[in-house]
MIPAMAR-334267 format. One record per residue (C-alpha): residue number from 1; residue in one letter; x, y, z. Coordinates in nm, 2 decimals. Example, Ala and Ser with C-alpha at 12.3 -4.5 7.8 and 13.67 -1.06 7.14 Angstrom:
REM residues 2
     k   r        x        y        z
     1   a     1.23    -0.45     0.78
     2   s     1.37    -0.11     0.71
REM end
This chain:
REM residues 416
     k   r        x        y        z
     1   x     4.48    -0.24    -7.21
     2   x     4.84    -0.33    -7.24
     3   x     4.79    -0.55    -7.50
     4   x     4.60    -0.30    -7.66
     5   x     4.89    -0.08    -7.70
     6   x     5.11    -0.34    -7.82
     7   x     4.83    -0.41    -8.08
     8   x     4.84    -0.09    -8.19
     9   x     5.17    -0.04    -8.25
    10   x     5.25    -0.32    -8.42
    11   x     4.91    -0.37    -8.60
    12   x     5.08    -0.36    -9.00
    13   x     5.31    -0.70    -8.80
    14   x     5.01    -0.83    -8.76
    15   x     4.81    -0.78    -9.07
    16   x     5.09    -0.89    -9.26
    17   x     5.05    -1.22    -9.07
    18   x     4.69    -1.24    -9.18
    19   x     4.79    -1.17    -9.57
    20   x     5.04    -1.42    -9.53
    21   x     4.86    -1.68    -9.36
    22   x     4.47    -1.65    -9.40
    23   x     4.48    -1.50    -9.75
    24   x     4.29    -1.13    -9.61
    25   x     4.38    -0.90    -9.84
    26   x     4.56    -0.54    -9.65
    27   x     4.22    -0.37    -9.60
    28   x     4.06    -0.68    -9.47
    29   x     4.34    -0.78    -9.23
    30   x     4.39    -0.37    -9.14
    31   x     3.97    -0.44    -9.04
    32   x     4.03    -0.75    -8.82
    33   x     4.31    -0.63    -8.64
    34   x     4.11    -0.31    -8.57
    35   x     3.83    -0.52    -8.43
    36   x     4.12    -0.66    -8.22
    37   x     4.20    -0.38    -8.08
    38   x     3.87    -0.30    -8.00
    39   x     3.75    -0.60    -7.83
    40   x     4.02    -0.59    -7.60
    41   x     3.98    -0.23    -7.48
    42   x     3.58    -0.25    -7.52
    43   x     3.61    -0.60    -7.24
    44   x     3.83    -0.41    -7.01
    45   x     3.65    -0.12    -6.98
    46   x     3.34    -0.31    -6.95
    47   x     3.48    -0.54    -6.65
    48   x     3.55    -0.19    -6.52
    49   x     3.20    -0.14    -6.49
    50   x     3.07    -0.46    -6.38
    51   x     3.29    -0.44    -6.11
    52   x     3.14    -0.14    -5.98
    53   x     2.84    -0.21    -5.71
    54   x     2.53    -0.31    -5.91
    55   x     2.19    -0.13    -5.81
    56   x     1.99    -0.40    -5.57
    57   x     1.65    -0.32    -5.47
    58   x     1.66    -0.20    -5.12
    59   x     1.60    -0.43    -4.82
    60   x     1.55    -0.33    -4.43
    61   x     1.77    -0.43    -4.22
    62   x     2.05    -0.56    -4.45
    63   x     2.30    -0.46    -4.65
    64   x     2.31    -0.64    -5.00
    65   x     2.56    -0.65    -5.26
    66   x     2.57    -0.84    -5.58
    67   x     2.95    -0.94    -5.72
    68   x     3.04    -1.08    -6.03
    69   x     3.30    -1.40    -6.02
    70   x     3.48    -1.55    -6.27
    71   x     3.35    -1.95    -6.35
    72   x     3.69    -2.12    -6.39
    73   x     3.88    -2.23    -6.68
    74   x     3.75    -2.18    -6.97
    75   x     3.84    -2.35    -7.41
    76   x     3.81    -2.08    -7.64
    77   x     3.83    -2.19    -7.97
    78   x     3.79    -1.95    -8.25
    79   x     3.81    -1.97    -8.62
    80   x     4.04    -1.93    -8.96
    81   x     3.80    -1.63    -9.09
    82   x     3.84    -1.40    -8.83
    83   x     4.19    -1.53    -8.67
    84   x     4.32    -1.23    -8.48
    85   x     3.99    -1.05    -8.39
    86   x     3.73    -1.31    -8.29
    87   x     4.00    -1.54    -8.14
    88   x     4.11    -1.15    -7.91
    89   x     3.74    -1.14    -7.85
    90   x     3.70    -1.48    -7.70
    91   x     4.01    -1.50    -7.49
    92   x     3.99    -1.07    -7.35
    93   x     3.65    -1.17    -7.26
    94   x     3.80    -1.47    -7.07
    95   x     4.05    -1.24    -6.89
    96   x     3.92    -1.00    -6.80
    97   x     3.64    -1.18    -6.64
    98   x     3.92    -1.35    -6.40
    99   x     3.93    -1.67    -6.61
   100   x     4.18    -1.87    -6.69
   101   x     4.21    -2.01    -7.10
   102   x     4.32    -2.29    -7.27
   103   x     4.35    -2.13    -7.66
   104   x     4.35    -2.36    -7.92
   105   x     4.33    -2.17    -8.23
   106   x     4.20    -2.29    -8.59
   107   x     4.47    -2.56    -8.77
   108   x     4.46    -2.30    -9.09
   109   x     4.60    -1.99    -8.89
   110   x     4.80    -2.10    -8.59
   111   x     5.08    -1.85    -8.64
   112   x     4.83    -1.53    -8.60
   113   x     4.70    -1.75    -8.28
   114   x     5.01    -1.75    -8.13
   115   x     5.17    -1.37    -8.21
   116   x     4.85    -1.29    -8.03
   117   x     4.98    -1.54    -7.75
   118   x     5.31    -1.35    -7.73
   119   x     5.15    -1.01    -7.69
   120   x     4.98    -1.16    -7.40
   121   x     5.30    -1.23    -7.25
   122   x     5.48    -0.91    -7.35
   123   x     5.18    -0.72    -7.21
   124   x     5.26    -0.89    -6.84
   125   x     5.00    -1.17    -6.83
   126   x     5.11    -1.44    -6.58
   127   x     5.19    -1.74    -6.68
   128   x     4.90    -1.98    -6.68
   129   x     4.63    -1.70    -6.73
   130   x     4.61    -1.83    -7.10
   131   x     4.79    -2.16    -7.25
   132   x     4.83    -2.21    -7.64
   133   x     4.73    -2.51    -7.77
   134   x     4.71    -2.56    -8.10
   135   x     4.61    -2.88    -8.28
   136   x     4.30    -3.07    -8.45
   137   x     4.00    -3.00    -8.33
   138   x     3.89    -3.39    -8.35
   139   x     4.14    -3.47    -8.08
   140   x     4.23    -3.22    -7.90
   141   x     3.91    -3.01    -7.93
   142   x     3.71    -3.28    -7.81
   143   x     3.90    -3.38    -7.55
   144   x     3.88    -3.01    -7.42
   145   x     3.52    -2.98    -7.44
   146   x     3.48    -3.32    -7.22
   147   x     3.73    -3.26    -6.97
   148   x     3.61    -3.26    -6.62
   149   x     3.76    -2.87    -6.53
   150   x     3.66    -2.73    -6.83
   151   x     3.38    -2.51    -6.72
   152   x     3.29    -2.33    -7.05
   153   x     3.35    -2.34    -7.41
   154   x     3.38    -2.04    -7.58
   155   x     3.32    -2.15    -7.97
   156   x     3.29    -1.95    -8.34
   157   x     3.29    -2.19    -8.61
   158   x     3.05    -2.39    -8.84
   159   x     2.74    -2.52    -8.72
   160   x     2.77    -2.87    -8.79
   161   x     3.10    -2.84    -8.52
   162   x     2.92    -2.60    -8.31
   163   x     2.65    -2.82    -8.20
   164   x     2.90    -3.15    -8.14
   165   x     3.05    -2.91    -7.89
   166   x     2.71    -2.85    -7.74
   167   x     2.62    -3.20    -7.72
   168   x     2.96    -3.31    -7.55
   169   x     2.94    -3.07    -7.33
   170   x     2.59    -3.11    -7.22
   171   x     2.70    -3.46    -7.12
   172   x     2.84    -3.49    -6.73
   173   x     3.14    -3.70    -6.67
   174   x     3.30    -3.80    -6.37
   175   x     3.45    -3.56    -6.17
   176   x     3.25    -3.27    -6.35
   177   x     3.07    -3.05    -6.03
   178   x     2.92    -2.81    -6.28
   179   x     2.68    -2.79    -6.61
   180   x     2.91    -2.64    -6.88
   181   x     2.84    -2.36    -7.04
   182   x     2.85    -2.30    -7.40
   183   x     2.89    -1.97    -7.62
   184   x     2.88    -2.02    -7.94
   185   x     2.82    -1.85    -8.30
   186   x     2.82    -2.09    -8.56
   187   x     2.75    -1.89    -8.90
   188   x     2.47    -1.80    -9.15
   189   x     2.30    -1.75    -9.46
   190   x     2.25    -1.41    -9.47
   191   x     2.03    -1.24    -9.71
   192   x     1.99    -0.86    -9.86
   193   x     1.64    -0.75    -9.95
   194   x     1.63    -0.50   -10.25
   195   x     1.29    -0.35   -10.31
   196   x     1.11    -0.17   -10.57
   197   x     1.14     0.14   -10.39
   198   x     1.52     0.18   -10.39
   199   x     1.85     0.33   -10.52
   200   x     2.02     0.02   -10.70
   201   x     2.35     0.18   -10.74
   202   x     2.40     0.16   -10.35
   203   x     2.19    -0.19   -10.31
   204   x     2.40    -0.32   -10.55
   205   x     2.76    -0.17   -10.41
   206   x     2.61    -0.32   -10.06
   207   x     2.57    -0.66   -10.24
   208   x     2.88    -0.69   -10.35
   209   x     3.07    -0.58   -10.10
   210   x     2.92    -0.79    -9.87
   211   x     2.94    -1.10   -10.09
   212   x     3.24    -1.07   -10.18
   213   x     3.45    -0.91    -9.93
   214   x     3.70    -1.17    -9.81
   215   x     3.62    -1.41   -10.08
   216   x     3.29    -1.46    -9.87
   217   x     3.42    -1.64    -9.62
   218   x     3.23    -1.42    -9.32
   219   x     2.98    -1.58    -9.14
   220   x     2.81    -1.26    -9.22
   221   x     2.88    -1.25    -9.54
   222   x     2.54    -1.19    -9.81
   223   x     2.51    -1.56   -10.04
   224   x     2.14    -1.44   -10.11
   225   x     2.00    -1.13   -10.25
   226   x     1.62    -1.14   -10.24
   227   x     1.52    -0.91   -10.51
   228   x     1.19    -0.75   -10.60
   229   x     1.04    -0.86   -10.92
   230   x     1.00    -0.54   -11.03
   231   x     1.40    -0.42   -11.03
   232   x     1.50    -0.77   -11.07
   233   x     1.63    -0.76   -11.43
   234   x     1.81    -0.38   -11.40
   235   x     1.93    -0.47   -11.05
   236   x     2.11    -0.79   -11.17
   237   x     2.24    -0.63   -11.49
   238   x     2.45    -0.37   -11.25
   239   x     2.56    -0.61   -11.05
   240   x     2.67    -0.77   -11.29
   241   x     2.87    -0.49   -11.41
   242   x     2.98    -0.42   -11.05
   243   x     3.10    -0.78   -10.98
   244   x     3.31    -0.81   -11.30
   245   x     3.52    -0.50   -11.18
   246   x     3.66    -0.76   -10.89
   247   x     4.00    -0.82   -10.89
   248   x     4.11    -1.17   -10.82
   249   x     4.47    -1.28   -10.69
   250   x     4.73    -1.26   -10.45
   251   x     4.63    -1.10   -10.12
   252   x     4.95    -0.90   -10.12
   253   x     4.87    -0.68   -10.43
   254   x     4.73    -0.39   -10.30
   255   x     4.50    -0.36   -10.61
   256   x     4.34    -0.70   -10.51
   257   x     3.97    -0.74   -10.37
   258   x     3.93    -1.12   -10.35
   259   x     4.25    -1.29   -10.26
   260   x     4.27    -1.66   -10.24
   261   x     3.98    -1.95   -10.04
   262   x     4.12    -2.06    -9.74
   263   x     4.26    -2.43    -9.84
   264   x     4.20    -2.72   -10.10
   265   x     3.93    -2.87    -9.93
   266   x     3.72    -2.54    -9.90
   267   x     3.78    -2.44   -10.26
   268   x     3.60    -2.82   -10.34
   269   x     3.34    -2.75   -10.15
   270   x     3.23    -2.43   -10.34
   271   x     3.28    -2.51   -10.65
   272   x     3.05    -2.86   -10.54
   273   x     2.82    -2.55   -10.44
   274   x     2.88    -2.34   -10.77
   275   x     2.79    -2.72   -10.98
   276   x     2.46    -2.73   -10.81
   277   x     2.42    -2.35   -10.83
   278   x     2.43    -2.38   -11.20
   279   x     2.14    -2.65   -11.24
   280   x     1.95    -2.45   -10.97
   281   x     1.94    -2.12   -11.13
   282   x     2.15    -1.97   -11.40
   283   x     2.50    -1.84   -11.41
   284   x     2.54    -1.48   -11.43
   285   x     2.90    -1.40   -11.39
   286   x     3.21    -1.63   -11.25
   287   x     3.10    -1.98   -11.20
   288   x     3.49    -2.14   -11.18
   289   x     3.84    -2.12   -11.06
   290   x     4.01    -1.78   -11.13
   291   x     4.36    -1.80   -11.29
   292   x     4.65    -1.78   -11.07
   293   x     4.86    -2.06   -10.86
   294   x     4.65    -2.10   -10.59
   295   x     4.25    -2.14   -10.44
   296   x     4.11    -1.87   -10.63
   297   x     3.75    -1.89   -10.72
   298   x     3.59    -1.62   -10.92
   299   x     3.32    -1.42   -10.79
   300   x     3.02    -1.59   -10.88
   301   x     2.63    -1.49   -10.91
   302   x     2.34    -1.72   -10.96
   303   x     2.02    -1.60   -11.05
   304   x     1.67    -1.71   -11.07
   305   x     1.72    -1.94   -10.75
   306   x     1.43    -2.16   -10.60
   307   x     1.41    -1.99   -10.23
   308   x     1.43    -2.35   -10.13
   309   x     1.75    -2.48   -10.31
   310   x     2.07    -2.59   -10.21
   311   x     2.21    -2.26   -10.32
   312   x     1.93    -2.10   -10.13
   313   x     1.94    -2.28    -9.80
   314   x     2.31    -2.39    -9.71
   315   x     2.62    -2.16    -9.60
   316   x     2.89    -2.15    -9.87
   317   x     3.17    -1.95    -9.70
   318   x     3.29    -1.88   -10.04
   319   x     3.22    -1.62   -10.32
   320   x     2.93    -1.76   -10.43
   321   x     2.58    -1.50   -10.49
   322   x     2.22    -1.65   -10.48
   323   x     1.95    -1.42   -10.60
   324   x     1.60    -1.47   -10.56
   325   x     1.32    -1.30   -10.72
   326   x     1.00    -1.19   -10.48
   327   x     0.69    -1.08   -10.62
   328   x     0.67    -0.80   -10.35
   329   x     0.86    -0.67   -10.03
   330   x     0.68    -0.91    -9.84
   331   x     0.69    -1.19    -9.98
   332   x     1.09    -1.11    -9.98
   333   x     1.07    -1.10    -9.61
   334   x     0.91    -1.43    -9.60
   335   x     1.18    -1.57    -9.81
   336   x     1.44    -1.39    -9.61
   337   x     1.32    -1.57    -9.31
   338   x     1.28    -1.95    -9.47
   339   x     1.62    -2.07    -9.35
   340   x     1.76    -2.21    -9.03
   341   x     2.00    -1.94    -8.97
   342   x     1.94    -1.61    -8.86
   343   x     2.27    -1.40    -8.80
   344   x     2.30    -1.10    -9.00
   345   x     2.04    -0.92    -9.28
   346   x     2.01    -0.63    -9.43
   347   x     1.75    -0.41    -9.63
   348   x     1.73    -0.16    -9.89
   349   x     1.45     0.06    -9.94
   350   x     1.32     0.42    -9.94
   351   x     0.99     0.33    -9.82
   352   x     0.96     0.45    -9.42
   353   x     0.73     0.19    -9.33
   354   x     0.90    -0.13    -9.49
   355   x     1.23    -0.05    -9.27
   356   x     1.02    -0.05    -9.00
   357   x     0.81    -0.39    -9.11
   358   x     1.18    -0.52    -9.20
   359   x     1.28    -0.42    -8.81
   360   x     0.98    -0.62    -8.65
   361   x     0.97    -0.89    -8.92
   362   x     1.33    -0.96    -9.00
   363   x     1.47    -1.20    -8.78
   364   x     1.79    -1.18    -8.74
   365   x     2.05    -1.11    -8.44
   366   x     2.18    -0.80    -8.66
   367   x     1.99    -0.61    -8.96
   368   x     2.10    -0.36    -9.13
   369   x     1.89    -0.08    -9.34
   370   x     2.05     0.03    -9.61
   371   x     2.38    -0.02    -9.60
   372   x     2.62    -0.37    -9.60
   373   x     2.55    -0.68    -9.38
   374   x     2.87    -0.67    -9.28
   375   x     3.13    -0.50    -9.05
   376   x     2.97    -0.50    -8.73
   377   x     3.16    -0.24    -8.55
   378   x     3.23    -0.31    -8.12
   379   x     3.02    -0.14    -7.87
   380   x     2.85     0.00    -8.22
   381   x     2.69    -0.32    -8.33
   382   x     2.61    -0.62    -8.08
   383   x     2.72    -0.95    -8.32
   384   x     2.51    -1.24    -8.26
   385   x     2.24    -1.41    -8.43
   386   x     1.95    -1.64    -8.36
   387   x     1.83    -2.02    -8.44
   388   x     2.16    -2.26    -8.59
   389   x     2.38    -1.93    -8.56
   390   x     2.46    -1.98    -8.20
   391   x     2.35    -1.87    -7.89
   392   x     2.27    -1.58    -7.91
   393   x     2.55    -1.45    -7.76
   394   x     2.62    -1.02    -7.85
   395   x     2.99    -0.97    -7.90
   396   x     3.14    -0.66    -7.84
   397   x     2.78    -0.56    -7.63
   398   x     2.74    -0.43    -7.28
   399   x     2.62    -0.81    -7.17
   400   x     2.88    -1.01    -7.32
   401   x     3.03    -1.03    -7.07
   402   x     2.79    -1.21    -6.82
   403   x     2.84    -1.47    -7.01
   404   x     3.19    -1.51    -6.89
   405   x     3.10    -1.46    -6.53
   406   x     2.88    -1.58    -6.26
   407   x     2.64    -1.33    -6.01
   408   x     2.74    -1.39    -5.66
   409   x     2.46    -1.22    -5.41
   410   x     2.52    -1.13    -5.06
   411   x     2.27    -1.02    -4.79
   412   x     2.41    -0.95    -4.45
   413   x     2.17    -0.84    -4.11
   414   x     2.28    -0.51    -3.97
   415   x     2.12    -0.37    -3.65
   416   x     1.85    -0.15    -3.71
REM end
């Protein structure tokens, strides 16, 4: 709770870090160290109540009591896209729960890693609770995850990373007196279903916003919009209008929306994605680099996209905008459903009975009805998905933190 404070009071010191190093613009880095802030208090009042004695069924003639312990020391290794929130997340968690943490935080926003690291220290954290260690994660990651004493790994990142992790540490080496535990979330290709039965001015404002916001770079991010046929052509010609309003360029300029892609290498991978995109499907707005000395990509949107495409199928973590035209609301859902992910979704519709359908049917770890499929709020909305987005872990939910702990039961005889 300490470091809560110091959060808050100097939250402008650390969103200015963010601008400066991540490329967030002001309201996006104001959001993330907001999430900060709540992760942190959320965990500690949460250990609060996890410590209290947990109801036990009743048995005669003893006294039982159920205690939850810390597991030991635990990697935490969070990502660029997030880089004060979800790396606050990870390690509070840790804390909280009596672990101990070796932090190494993503290559492409060390600095935020560490200030974080310092209000630790400031806050009264003894030494050795949590140690920084920054570096790449092909060395020093993996020599983390295999360690003998690491007992868990706590992991946001891409899939393709997220499941090496899981496969080193699912392999025992000498020494090791425990099977590891992994948490991870490992991203998406999340999907908005617009039916026939809707307002377009707000599916399309969620659409955008959720494409768009942060460049796309949030593993919640929309990269499809699934579209029925019958509002296909007026829902794309607003959106079109609405995307063209973006504003691409420095972070800093407060009249910005879509500051800069994260480094070289990601801006070549998304325009790779925006070449296939454009013999996929067709090119409705962007569809290149923006102006401006550094990786800015235009907003882009592709439409008339196989369900089964490149564009369709694999995460972007860019400002790129599949849409995909259904015949009818379920054959959207099917669509929505045809990928290996399954973090985040949302839906937009009047009609009572297709939210519901969407509830039952949608398979996601968090859907949203009608509204943006993104900005999970702590304590508010669980984040976690299912299938090759993790494990389906629920940040910033009432059982996160079991996940950071072990149960301890005790029965002792007393005289009857």
């Amino acid at each position: 709770l300490d470091t809560t404070k110091i959060l808050r009071e100097r939250k402008y010191y650390f969103a200015g870090w963010m601008v400066y190093e991540v490329g967030k613009t002001w309201a996006e880095a104001d959001a993330d160290v907001a999430e900060a802030i709540d992760f942190c208090e959320f965990y500690s009042r949460e250990m609060l109540r996890l410590a209290e004695p947990q109801p036990l069924t009743p048995v005669p003639g003893e006294k039982n009591y159920l205690r939850y312990i810390p597991l030991g020391v635990g990697v935490v290794i969070p990502p660029w896209n997030f880089p004060l929130a979800i790396l606050a997340g990870l390690a509070s968690a840790s804390i909280v729960a009596g672990n101990t943490v070796v932090l190494k935080p993503s290559s492409d926003s060390p600095t935020i890693g560490y200030k974080f690291f310092e209000a630790l220290e400031k806050a009264g954290l003894p030494d050795g609770v949590v140690n920084f260690l920054p570096g790449p994660g092909s060395s020093v990651g993996d020599a983390l995850v295999t360690h003998p004493r690491t007992r868990y790994v706590a992991f946001t990142g891409s899939k393709e990373v997220g499941l090496r992790i899981n496969e080193l540490a699912a392999k025992h080496v000498p020494g090791q007196i425990w099977v590891k535990r992994v948490i991870a979330e490992m991203g998406g290709k999340d999907s908005i279903v617009v039916d026939s039965e809707t307002d377009l001015d707000a599916a399309d404002e969620g659409v955008a916003v959720s494409a768009f916001g942060f460049q796309g770079q949030k593993c919640s991010a929309c990269s499809r919009a699934i579209v029925v046929e019958k509002v296909y052509d007026a829902f794309l010609e607003k959106l079109k209008q609405r995307v063209e309003r973006i504003k691409v360029g420095p972070a800093a300029d407060e009249d910005v929306y879509m500051g800069p892609v994260i480094n070289a290498n990601a801006k070549k991978s998304i325009l790779q994605y925006i070449k296939a995109g454009t013999k996929e499907g067709r090119v409705v707005t962007g569809g290149g680099e923006a102006s401006g000395p550094g990786h800015f990509i235009e907003p882009t949107v592709i439409a008339d996209v196989p369900p089964d495409a490149t564009t369709a199928q694999e995460e972007t973590l860019g400002p790129v905008l599949a849409v995909i035209k259904a015949a009818n609301f379920d054959e959207a859902l099917e669509i929505a459903n045809n990928t290996e992910y399954g973090l985040t979704g949302a839906v937009y519709t009047q009609n009572r009975h297709k939210l519901d359908k969407a509830a039952e049917y949608f398979h996601v770890g968090n859907l949203y009805l009608n509204r943006k499929c993104t900005g999970a709020l702590v304590g508010g909305h669980p984040f976690g998905g299912f299938n090759m987005s993790g494990t389906d872990s629920k940040a910033g939910g009432r059982d996160y933190l079991l996940l950071f702990t072990q149960a301890k039961a005790i029965a002792e005889k007393v005289a009857t």
